[in-house]
N, C-alpha and C positions, 0 to 999 in steps of 0.2 A: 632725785631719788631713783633714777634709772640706771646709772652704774657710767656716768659723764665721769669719773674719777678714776675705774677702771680705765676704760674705753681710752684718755691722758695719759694716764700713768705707763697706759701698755704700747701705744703706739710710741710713746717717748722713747723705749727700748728699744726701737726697731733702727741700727745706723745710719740709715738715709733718712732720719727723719728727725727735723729741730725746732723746736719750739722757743718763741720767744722768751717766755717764761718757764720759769723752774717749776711755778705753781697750774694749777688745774683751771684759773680763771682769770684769762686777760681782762682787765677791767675798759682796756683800749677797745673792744668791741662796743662796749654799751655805755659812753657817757653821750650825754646827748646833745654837744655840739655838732656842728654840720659837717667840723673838719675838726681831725683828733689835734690833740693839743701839740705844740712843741715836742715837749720833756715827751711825750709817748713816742711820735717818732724815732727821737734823739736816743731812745731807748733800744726801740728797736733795731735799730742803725747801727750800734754800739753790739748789739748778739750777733747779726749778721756784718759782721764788718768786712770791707777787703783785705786780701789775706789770707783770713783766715781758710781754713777747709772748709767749700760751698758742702752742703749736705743734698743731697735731690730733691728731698722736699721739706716747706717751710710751714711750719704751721702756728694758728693763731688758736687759743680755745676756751671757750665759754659757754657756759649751759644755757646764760641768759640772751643770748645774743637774739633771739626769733619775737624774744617782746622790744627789741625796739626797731622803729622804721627804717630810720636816717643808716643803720649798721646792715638793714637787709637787701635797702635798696640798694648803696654804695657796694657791697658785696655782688648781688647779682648783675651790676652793669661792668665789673670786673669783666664777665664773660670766661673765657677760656683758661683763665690763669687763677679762679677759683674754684675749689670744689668742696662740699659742704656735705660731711658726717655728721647724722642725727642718730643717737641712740632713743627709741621708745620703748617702751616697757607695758606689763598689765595694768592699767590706772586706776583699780583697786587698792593694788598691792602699792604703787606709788603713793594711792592717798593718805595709805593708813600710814606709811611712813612716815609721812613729811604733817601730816597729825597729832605722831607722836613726840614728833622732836620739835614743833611749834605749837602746837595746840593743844594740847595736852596740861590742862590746870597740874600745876608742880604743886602746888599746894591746897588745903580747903578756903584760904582765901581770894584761891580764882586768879591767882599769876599765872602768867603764862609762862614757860622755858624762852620764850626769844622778846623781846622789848617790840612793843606794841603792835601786837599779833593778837587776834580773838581768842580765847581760849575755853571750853568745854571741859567737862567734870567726864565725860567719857565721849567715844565714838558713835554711840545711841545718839549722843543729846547734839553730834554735829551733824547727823543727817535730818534736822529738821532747818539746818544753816545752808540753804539753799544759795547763795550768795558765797559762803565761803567754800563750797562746792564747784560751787562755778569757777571758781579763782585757776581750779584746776584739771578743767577742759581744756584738749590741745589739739583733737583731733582735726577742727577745720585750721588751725595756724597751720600742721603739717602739710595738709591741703593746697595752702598759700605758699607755702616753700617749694612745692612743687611745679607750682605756677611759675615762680621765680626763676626756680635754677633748671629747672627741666631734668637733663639726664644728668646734669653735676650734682643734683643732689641723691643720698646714699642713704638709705634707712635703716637703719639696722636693729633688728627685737632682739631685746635681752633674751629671748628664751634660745635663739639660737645663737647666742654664747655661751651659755651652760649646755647648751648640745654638742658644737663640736667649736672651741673656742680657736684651736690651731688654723680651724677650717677659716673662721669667720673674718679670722685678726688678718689672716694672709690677702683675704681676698680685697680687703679693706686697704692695706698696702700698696697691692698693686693697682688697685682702681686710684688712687692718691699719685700714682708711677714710681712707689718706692722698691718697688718689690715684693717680694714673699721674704718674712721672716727668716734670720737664720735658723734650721733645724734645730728638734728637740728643744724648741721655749717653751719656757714659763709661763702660762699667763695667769697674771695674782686678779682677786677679786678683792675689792679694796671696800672698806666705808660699809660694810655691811654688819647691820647689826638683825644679832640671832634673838629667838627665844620669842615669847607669846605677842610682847610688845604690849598691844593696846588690849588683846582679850579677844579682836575682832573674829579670830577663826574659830569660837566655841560658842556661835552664834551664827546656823547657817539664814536666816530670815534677813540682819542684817550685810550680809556678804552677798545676798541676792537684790536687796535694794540698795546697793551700790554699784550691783553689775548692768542692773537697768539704768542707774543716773547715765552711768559714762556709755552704754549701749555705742551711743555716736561715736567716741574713742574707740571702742573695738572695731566698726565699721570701716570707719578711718586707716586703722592700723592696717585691718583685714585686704584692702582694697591695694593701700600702696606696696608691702611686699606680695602682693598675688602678684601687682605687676611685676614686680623686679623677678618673678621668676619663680618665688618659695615653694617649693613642693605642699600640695596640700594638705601631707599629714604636720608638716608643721605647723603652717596657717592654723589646723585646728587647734593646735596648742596653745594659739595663742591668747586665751580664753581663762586661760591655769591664773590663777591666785596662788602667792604661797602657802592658803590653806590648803594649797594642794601637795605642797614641798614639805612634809612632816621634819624634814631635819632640818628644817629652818624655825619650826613652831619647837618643836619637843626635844629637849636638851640632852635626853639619853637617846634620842632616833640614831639611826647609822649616817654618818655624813661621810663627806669625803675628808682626807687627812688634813689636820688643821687648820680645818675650817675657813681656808681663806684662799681655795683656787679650785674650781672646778675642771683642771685640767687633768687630772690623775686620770691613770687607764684603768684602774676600777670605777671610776663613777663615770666616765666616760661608755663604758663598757656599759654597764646599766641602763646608761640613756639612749645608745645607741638598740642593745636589743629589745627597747620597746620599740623603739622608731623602727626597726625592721618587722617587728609582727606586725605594727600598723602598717605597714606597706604592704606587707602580704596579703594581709585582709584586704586590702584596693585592688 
């Protein structure tokens, strides 16, 4: 629910860069034998073949890949010839996503939208589900990824994709060695779905007891891009819910144009002159 689709989708664009798969989720990361099957190799063998036009860099991609062992050990004793992009986001705004599109009773008789997932009559009655709360804590796994990869691993908050996403995709590029994007891209925002959703932002008592469940995720977040550098007016943003993003809640708010790229130089424009009066104020 953090934008792992985006994040896919847009480095797929970039020419030096090839993915095994067409899709947003190698399943060759997370099954959990010791050593990937055959047919996966044989697969990937068969994208990358001889001959063909080597690309600069090769990528493999899955959201899930940090819950399982055997895919993070194997990955970070790789050493120099892996490097590891995490998109995190506000874990609010994650939760109540990935609540509503699982959790979420579809009906008065207590179904849930996904086959055998807990389901809740509203967002009120999940925060006394301390347990399925839990499920979506990350902030010490990222902790542990850092242990791992050390400087191969690459953080990156969603909010400073909607801040300067040309900025963010390039830089991510070249830390991969593919380079900087060809000038004047695109980059699309993908999977995102608009409008109230759960109800949760017209209810500011419950959006403040879920800022303190995940407190740790924010800590978390806060700590590893301060290392990497982030200017501190962003760090503080990162704290925003899209209760704060009103053209995400409210269907007639001002968004940017069709609603599906926060690349445009108006809304860029916009994000940019708050971020400059907060720096001035510093």
């Amino acid at each position: 629910g953090c934008g792992t689709v985006s994040l896919f989708k847009n480095l797929r664009e970039h020419p030096g860069i090839q993915f095994a798969l067409p899709t947003s989720t190698d399943y060759a990361l997370v099954n959990w034998n010791i050593l990937p099957l055959k047919s996966e190799v044989e697969r990937t063998n068969s994208v990358f073949k001889l001959g063909s036009p080597s690309p600069r860099v090769r990528g493999l991609s899955n959201s899930m890949m940090f819950n399982n062992p055997f895919s993070k050990m194997i990955l970070a004793n790789m050493k120099q010839h892996v490097k590891v992009i995490v998109i995190a986001c506000d874990p609010v705004s994650r939760f109540e996503k990935v609540f509503f599109r699982q959790h979420l009773c579809k009906d008065a008789a207590g179904v849930s939208s996904e086959p055998n997932q807990t389901c809740h009559s509203s967002i009120a009655a999940a925060l006394d589900d301390r347990p399925l709360l839990q499920r979506y804590v990350v902030g010490s796994e990222l902790q542990h990824l850092r242990q791992l990869f050390g400087s191969r691993l690459t953080v990156v908050h969603q909010e400073s994709l909607r801040h300067d996403p040309q900025y963010v995709y390039d830089s991510i590029a070249t830390i991969v060695g593919a380079g900087p994007f060809p000038p004047r891209m695109e980059f699309i925002r993908y999977n995102a779905h608009m409008g109230p959703r759960t109800g949760l932002c017209d209810n500011a008592s419950q959006v403040n007891a879920l800022k303190e469940f995940f407190l740790p995720d924010y800590e978390a977040f806060e700590s590893l891009v301060s290392d990497a550098g982030t200017p501190r007016w962003m760090v503080e943003r990162l704290r925003r819910t899209r209760c704060d993003r009103p053209e995400e809640i409210h269907r007639r708010a001002p968004r940017c144009p069709g609603n599906v790229t926060p690349s445009h130089r108006m809304c860029r424009g916009r994000e940019r002159m708050q971020a400059s009066e907060t720096a001035t104020l510093e």
